[in-house]
C-alpha positions as CSV (number, residue, x, y, z in Angstrom):
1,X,13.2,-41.6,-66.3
2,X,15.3,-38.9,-65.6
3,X,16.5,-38.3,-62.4
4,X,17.8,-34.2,-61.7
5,X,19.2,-33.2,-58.8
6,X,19.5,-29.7,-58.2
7,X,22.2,-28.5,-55.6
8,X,21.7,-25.0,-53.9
9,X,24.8,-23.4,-52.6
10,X,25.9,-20.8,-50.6
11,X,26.5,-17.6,-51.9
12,X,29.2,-17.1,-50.0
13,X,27.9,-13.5,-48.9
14,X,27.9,-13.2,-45.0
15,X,24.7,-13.5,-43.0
16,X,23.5,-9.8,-41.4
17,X,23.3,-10.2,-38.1
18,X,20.9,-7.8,-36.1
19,X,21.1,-6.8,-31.9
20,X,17.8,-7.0,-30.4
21,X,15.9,-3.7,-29.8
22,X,17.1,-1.8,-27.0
23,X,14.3,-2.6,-24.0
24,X,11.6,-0.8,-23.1
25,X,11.8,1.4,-19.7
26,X,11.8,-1.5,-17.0
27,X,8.5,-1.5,-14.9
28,X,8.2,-1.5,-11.1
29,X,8.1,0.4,-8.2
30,X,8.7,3.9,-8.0
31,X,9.1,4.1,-3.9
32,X,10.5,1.3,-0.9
33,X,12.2,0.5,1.8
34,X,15.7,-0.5,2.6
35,X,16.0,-4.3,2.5
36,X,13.0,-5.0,1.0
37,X,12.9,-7.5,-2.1
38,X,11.5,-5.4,-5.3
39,X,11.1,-6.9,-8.8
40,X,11.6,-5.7,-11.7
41,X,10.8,-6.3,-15.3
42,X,12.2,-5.4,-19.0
43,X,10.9,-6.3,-22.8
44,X,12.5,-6.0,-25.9
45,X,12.5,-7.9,-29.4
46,X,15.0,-9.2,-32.0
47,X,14.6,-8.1,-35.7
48,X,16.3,-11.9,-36.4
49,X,13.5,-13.6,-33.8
50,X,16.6,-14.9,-31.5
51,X,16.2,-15.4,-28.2
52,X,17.4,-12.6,-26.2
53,X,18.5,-12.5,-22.3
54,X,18.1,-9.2,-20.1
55,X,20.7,-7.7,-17.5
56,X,19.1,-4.8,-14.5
57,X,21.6,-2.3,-13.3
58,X,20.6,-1.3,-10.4
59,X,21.9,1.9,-9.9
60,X,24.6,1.4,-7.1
61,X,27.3,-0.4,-8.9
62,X,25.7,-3.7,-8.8
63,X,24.2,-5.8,-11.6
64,X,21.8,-8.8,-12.2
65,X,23.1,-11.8,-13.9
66,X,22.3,-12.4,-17.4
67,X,19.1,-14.0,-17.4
68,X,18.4,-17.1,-19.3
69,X,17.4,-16.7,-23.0
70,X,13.7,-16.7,-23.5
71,X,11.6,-15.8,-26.9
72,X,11.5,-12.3,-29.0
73,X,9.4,-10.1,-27.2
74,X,8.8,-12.0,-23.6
75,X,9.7,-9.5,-20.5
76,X,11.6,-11.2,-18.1
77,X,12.0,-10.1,-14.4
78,X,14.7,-10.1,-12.1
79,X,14.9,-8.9,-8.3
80,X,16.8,-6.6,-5.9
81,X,17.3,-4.6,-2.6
82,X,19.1,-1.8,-1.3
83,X,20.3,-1.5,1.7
84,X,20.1,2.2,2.3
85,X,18.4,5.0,1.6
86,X,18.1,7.3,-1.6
87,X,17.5,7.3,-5.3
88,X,18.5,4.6,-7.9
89,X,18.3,4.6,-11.4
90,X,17.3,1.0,-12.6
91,X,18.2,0.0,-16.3
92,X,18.1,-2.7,-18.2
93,X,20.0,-4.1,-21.7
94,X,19.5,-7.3,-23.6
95,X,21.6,-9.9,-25.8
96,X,21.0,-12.5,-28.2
97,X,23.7,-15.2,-28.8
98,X,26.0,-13.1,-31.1
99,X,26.0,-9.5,-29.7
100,X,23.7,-6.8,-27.0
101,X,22.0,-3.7,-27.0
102,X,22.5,-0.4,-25.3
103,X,21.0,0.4,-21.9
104,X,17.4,1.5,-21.5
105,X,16.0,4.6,-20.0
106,X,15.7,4.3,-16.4
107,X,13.2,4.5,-13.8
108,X,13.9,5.9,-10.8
109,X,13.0,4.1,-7.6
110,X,13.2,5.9,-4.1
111,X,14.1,4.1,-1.0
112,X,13.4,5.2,2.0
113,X,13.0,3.7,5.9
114,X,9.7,3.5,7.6
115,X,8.4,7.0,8.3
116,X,10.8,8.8,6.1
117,X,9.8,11.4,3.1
118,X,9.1,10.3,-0.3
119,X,8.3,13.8,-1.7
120,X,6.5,16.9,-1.2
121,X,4.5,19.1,-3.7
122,X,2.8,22.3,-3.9
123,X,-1.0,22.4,-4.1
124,X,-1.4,25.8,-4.6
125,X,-4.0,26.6,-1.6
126,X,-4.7,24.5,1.5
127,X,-6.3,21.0,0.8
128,X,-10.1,21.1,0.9
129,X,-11.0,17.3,1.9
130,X,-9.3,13.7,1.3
131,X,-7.0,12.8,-1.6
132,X,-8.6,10.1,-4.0
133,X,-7.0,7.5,-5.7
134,X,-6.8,8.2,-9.8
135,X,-5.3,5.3,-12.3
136,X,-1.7,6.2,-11.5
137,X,-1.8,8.6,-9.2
138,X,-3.8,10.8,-7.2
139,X,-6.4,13.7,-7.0
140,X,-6.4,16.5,-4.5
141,X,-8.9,19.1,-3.9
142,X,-8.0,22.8,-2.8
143,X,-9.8,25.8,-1.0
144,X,-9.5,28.0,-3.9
145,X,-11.1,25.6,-6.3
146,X,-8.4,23.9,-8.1
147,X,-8.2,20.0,-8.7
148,X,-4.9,18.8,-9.0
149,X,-3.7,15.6,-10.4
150,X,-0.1,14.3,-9.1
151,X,1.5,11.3,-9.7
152,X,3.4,8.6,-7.9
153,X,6.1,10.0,-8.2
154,X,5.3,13.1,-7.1
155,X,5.1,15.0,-10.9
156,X,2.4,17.4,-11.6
157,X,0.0,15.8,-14.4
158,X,-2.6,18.4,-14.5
159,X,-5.2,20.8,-13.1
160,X,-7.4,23.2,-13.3
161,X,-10.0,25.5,-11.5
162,X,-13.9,25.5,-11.4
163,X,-15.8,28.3,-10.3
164,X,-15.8,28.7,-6.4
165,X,-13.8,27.3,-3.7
166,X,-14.4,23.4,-2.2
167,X,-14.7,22.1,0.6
168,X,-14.9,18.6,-0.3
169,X,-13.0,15.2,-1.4
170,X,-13.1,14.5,-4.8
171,X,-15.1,10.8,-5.5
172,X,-13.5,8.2,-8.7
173,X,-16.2,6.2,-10.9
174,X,-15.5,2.8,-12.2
175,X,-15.2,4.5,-15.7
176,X,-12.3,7.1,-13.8
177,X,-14.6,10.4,-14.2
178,X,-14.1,12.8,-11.1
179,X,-16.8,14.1,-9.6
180,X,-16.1,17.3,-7.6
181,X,-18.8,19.3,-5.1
182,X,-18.0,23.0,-5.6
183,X,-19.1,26.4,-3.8
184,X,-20.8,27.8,-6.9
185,X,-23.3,25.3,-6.6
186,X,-22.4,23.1,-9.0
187,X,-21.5,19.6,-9.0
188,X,-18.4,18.7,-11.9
189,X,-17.8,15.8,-13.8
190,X,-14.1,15.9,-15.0
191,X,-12.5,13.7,-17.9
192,X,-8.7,11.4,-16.2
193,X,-7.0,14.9,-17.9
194,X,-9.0,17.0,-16.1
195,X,-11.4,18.3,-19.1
196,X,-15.0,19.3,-18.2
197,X,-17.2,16.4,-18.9
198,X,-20.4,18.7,-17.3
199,X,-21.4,20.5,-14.5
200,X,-24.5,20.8,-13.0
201,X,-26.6,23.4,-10.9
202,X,-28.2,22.8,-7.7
203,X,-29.9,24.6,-5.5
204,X,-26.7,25.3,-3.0
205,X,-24.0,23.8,-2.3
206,X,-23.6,20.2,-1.3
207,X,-20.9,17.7,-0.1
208,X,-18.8,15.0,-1.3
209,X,-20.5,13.0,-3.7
210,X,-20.9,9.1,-3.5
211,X,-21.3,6.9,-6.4
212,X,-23.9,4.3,-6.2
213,X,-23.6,1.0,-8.3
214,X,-26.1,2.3,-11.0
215,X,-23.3,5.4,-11.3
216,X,-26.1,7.2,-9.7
217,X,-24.4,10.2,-8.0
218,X,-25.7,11.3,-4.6
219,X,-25.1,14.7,-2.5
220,X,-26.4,16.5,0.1
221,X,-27.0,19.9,0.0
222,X,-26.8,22.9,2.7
223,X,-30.4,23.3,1.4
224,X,-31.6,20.2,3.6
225,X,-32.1,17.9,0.1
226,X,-30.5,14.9,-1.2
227,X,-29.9,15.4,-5.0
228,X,-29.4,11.8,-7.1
229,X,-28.1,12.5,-10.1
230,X,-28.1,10.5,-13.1
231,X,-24.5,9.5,-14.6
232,X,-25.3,12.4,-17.5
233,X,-26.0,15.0,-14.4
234,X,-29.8,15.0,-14.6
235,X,-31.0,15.5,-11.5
236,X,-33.2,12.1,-11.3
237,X,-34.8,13.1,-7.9
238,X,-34.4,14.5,-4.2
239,X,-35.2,13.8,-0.7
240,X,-36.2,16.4,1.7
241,X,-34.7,16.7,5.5
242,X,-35.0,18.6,8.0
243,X,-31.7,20.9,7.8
244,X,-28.4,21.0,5.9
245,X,-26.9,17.9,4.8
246,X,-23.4,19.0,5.8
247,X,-22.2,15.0,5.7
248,X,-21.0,13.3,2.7
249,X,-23.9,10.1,2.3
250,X,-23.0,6.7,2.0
251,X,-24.8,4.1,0.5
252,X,-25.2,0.7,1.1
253,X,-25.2,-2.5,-0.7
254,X,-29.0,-2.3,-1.4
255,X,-28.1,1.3,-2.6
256,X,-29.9,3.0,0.8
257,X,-28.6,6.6,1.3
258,X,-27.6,7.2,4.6
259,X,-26.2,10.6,6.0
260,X,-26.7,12.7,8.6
261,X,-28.0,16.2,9.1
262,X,-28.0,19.1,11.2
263,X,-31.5,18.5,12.5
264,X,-29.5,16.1,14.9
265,X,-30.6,12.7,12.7
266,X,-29.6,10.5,10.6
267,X,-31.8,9.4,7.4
268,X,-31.9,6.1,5.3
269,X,-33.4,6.7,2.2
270,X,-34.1,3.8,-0.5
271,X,-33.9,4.2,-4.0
272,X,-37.5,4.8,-4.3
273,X,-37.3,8.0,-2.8
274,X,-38.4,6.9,0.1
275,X,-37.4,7.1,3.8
276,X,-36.9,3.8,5.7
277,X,-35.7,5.2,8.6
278,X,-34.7,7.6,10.3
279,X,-32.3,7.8,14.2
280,X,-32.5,11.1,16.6
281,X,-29.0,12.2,18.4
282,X,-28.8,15.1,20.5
283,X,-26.5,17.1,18.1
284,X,-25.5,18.4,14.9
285,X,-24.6,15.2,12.6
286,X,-21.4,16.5,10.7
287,X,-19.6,12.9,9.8
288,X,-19.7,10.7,7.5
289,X,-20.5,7.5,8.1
290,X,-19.7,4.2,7.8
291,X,-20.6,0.5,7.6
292,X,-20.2,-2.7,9.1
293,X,-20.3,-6.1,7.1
294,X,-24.2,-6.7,8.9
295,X,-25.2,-3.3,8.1
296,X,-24.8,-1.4,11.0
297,X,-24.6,2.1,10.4
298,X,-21.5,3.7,12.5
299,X,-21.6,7.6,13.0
300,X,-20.6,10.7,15.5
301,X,-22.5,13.1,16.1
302,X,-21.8,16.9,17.4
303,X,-23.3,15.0,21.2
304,X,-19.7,13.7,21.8
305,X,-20.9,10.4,20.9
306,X,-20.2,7.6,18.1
307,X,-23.3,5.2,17.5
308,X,-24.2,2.3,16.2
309,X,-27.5,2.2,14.1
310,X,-29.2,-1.2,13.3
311,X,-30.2,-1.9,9.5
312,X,-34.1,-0.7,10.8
313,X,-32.5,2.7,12.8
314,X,-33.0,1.1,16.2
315,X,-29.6,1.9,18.3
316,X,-27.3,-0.7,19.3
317,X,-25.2,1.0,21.4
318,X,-23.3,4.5,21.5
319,X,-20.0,5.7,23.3
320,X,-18.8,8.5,24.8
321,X,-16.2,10.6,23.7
322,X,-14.7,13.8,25.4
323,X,-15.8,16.4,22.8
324,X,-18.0,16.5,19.5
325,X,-16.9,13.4,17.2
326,X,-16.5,15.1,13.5
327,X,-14.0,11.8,12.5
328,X,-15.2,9.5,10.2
329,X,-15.1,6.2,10.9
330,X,-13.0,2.8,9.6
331,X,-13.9,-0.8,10.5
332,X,-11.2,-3.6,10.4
333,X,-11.4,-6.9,9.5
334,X,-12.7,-7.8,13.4
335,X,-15.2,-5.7,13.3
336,X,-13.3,-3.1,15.6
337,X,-14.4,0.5,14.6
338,X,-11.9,3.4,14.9
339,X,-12.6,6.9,15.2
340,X,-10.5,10.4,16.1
341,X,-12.7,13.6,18.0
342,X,-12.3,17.1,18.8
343,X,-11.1,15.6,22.0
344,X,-7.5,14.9,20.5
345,X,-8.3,11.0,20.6
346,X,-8.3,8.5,17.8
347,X,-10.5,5.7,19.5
348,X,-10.7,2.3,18.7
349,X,-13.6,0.3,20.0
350,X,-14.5,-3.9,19.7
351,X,-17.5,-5.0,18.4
352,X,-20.1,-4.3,21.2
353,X,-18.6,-0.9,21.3
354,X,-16.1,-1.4,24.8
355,X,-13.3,0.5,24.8
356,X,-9.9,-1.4,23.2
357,X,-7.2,1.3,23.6
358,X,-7.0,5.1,22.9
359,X,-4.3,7.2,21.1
360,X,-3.9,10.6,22.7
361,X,-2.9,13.4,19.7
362,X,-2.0,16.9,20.3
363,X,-4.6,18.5,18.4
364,X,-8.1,16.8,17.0
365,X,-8.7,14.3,14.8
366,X,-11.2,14.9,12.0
367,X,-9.8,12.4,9.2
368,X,-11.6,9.1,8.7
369,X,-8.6,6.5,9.4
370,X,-6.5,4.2,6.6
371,X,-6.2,0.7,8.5
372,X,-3.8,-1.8,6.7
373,X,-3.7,-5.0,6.7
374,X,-0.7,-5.5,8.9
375,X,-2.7,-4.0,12.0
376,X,-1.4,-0.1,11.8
377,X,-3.6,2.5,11.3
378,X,-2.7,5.8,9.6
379,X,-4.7,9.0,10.7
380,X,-4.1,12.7,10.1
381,X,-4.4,15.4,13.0
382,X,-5.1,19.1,12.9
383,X,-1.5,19.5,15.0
384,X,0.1,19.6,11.6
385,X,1.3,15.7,11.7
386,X,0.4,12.5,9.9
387,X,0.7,9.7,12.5
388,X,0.9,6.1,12.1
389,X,0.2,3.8,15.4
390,X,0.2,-0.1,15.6
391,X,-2.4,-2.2,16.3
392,X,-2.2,-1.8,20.1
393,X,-2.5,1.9,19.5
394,X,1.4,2.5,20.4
395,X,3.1,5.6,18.4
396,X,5.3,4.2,15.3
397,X,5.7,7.3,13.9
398,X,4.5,11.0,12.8
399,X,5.6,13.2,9.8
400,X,5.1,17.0,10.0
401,X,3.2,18.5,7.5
402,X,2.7,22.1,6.2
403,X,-0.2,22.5,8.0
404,X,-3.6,20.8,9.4
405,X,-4.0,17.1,8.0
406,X,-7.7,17.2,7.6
407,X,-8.3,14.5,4.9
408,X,-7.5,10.5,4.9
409,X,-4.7,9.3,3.8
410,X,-4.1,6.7,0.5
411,X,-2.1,3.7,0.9
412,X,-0.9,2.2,-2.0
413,X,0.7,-1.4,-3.0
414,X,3.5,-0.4,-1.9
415,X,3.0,0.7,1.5
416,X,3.6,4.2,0.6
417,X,1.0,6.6,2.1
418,X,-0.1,10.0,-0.1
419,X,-2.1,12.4,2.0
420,X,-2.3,16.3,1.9
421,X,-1.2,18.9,4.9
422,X,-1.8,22.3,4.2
423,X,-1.2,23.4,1.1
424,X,1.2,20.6,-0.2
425,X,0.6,16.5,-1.2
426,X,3.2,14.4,0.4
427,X,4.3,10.9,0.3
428,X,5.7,9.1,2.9
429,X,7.2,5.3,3.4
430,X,5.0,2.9,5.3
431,X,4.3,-0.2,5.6
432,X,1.2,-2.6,4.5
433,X,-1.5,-2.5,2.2
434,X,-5.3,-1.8,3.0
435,X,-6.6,-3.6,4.9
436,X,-9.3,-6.2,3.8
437,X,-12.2,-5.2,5.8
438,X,-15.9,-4.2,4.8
439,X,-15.2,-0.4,5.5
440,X,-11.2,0.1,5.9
441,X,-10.9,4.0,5.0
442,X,-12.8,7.0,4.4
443,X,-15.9,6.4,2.3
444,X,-15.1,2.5,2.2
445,X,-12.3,2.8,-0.3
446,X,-9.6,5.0,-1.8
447,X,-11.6,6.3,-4.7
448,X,-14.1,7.7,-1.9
449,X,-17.0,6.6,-3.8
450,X,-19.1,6.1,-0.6
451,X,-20.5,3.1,-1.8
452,X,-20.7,-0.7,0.1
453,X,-20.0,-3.2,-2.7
């Protein structure tokens, strides 16, 4: 048998060696504070399938080490701080064993000590209600009609106008469709680019929507109804009360509407159109309200009084205030419930609705407070000033503003607080994230759907 042994050699021609792709943009934060740990991370691939190894620039002169070699097309992350304030550009480049790539683009990161700046922008007209939060970014409301996208970094992404003013905070779906209240009687469904989904008109115009967990949407109108909705904008039915439903409603985990009205009640109204209860005050109800883990019903009323409403409208107990309460109410993680009043006071109350402490502001206080979860809470004042206190009620900070802060604030992973005063969206450095409480901001959550999961 015949043995053949074939020997492949070499051609002698040299092996074409590739660099790895230059890496994407690196992702992380946009906004921080001095000294505080933020990571970054890069990706990029090698035509050749080496194993590649990232370097960060971090913008001040300093660099990262060359990271360990990992496989084509894994990110790899690497960590830094600055020590003072300003802007940094943060790039990133990769190697595999024989050669390494260009830098990447850069993304800009702002740091910033607690309190300070971020950035301002222009709205356009004064803000009509409370920024929401919007995939990455937010959504403002104006006077004039105009819904304005802007992102974290405080770039314009879009806007545009419907056909009357507002007067109202804008509320996010699960699916990201804006739904906006506006003069001309019309309720809007917008697209995340701000394209027209539909509109629909009511009989007048109504308040701040809420979303309920059926995407049912739910307003009340100056007309004394509550409009539901259904997610297409067929109006699927309404409840009758006794005056204008000035009060965004909020609904609760067994989808119950509850809002108030200017017949000096409050209603709760099931799904099945019909009432379960209703709770008398001695004034105009002009707040919304909000809810505690065991379904008490918190909410001020134009009798200088906050109360709180058992699950069957019998009253728990109330407290006096020193002037009409039009503040929206938060409740932490303790069940303490805080509040601000046309008496210049944000209040913040235990449980069985004693007294805790008081923070005295120089104008009143009409935004529903953001409470994070490191005890602060962050409220806005019609004195022109974003405030931030601690959890004793002591003064950290305030931020002037262009003009009345009459919306809640957003806090954002971060720390970093977008609100509106005026006519211009700001962001400023904070500290914390939301805190984990049944009702923690305006409307339960930073979407401001209104809705108790």
């Amino acid at each position: 048998m015949a043995i053949f042994l074939v020997l492949f050699l070499s051609s002698g021609c040299p092996q074409k060696l590739h660099p790895p792709d230059v890496p994407d943009k690196p992702q992380g934060p946009t906004q921080g504070f001095p000294n505080h740990p933020y990571f970054f991370s890069a990706r990029t691939t090698d035509p050749d399938e080496d194993t590649v190894s990232y370097q960060f620039d971090w913008g001040d002169g300093n660099f990262s080490e060359w990271s360990g070699y990992v496989p084509s097309g894994q990110a790899e992350s690497a960590s830094y701080y600055w020590g003072t304030e300003g802007k940094y550009a943060v790039r990133c480049r990769g190697k595999d064993q024989h050669t390494w790539t260009d830098w990447s683009q850069p993304v800009l990161i702002s740091i910033a000590d607690d309190g300070s700046m971020f950035w301002e922008a222009g709205l356009g007209a004064d803000a009509a209600g409370s920024v929401a939060m919007l995939g990455q970014g937010m959504v403002y409301t104006t006077i004039d009609g105009q819904v304005v996208s802007i992102g974290y970094s405080g770039q314009e992404r879009w806007r545009v106008s419907l056909g009357g003013s507002i007067n109202s905070t804008p509320a996010v779906a699960g699916d990201s469709i804006i739904y906006v209240s506006c003069q001309d009687s019309r309720i809007y469904a917008l697209g995340t680019s701000g394209g027209e989904r539909w509109s629909r008109l009511l009989g007048c115009s109504c308040s701040s929507p809420a979303i309920g967990p059926d995407a049912k949407i739910y307003l009340g109108g100056k007309d004394g109804k509550l409009y539901v909705l259904d997610p297409g904008g067929t109006i699927a039915w309404y409840f009758p009360a006794g005056d204008a439903i000035r009060c965004p409603v909020v609904l609760s985990a067994d989808t119950v509407a509850i809002f108030g009205c200017d017949d000096g009640k409050v209603y709760a109204v099931g799904p099945d159109n019909r009432l379960r209860w209703s709770f008398t005050t001695e004034g105009k109800v002009r707040t919304s309200p909000a809810l505690g883990a065991d379904g008490t019903v918190y909410v001020g009323s134009g009798d200088r009084r906050l109360y709180a409403i058992g699950t069957d409208g019998h009253e728990f107990w109330h407290f006096d205030a020193q002037a009409d309460v039009r503040g929206a109410p938060s409740v932490g993680p303790n069940g303490d419930v805080y509040f601000g009043s046309d008496d210049n006071v944000l209040y913040c109350l235990n449980r069985e609705g004693n007294l805790v402490w008081q923070f005295v502001a120089a104008g009143y206080i009409r935004t529903g407070p953001c409470l994070a979860d490191n005890g602060r809470v962050y409220f806005g004042c019609n004195d022109n000033h974003l405030y931030a206190v601690d959890s004793t009620g002591d003064l950290l900070w305030k931020v002037e503003t262009d003009g009345p802060v009459i919306g809640a604030p957003v806090l954002d992973e971060n720390g970093v607080i977008y609100f509106a005063g005026g006519a211009k969206a700001y962001a400023v450095s904070g500290s914390g994230i939301l805190a984990d409480s049944f009702w923690p901001t305006y409307r339960h959550d930073q979407k401001r759907t209104g809705r108790a999961d």
